[in-house]
N, C-alpha and C positions, 0 to 999 in steps of 0.2 A: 320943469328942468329939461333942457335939452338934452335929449341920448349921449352925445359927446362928453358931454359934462363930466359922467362918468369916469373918461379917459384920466381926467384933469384932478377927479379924486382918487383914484387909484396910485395916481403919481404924476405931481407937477408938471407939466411942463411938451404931457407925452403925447399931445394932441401936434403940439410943435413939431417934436420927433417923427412923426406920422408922416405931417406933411411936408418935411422934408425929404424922406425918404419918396414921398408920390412923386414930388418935384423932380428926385434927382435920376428917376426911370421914365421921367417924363409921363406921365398915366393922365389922363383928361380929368377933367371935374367929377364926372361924373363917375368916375371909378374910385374918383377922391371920396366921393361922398357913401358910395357903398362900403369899399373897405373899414370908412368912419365906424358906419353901420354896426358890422358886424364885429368888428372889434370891438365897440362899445358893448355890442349886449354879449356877450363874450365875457367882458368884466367883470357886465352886471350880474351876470350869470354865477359868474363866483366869489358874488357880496363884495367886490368892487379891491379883490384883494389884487398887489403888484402884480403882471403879471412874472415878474422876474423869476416871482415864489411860486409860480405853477408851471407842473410840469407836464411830458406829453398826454400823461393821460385824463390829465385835465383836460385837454383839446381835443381827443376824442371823446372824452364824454358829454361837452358839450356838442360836439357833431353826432350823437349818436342820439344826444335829447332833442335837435332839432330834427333832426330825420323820425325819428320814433316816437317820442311826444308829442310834436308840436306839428310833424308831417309836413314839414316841408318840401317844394317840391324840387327836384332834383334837380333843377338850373341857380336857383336858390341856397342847395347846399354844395353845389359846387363855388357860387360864389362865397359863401360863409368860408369852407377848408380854402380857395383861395387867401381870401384875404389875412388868414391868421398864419399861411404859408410865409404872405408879406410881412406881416407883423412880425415874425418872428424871426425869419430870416434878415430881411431888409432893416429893421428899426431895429431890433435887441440883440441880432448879430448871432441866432442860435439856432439851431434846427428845428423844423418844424416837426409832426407829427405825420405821421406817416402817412397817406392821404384813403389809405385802403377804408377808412369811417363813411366816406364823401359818399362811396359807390354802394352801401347799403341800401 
């Protein structure tokens, strides 16, 4: 199963929504395919639930499990708090999470 895939269990349709949203800030491929990224394990991260149902501090705690569990390195988790910035603002139209988790 491709990582993405996730997105598409979580809720129909929201890979679509994704890539809309890249398209309509114009963002290259390749920031397409990051943001995929980390949105997806993001989901998977919390058993593939909507994210509509999760809220900020779902998003920091997955930025705190990759910083602190998983050690990411801090170019990495700046991309991850980006991308869920986009996600959330850009696609679901909600605020994100405060970004102070990133800089851990």
């Amino acid at each position: 199963m491709d990582i993405t895939e996730a997105l598409e269990q979580s809720r129909p349709g929201m890979i679509g929504q994704v890539q809309a949203a890249i398209r309509k800030r114009e963002l290259n491929q390749r920031a397409e395919q990051t943001y995929l990224h980390w949105i997806s394990r993001f989901v998977l991260f919390h058993d593939l639930k909507d994210p509509d149902n999760l809220a900020e501090e779902d998003q920091k705690l997955f930025l705190t499990y990759l910083s602190e569990k998983i050690r990411v390195s801090r170019a990495r988790l700046n991309q991850a708090s980006q991308a869920l910035s986009f996600f959330y603002e850009d696609v679901l139209g909600r605020p994100a999470a405060a970004s102070d988790s990133a800089a851990a």
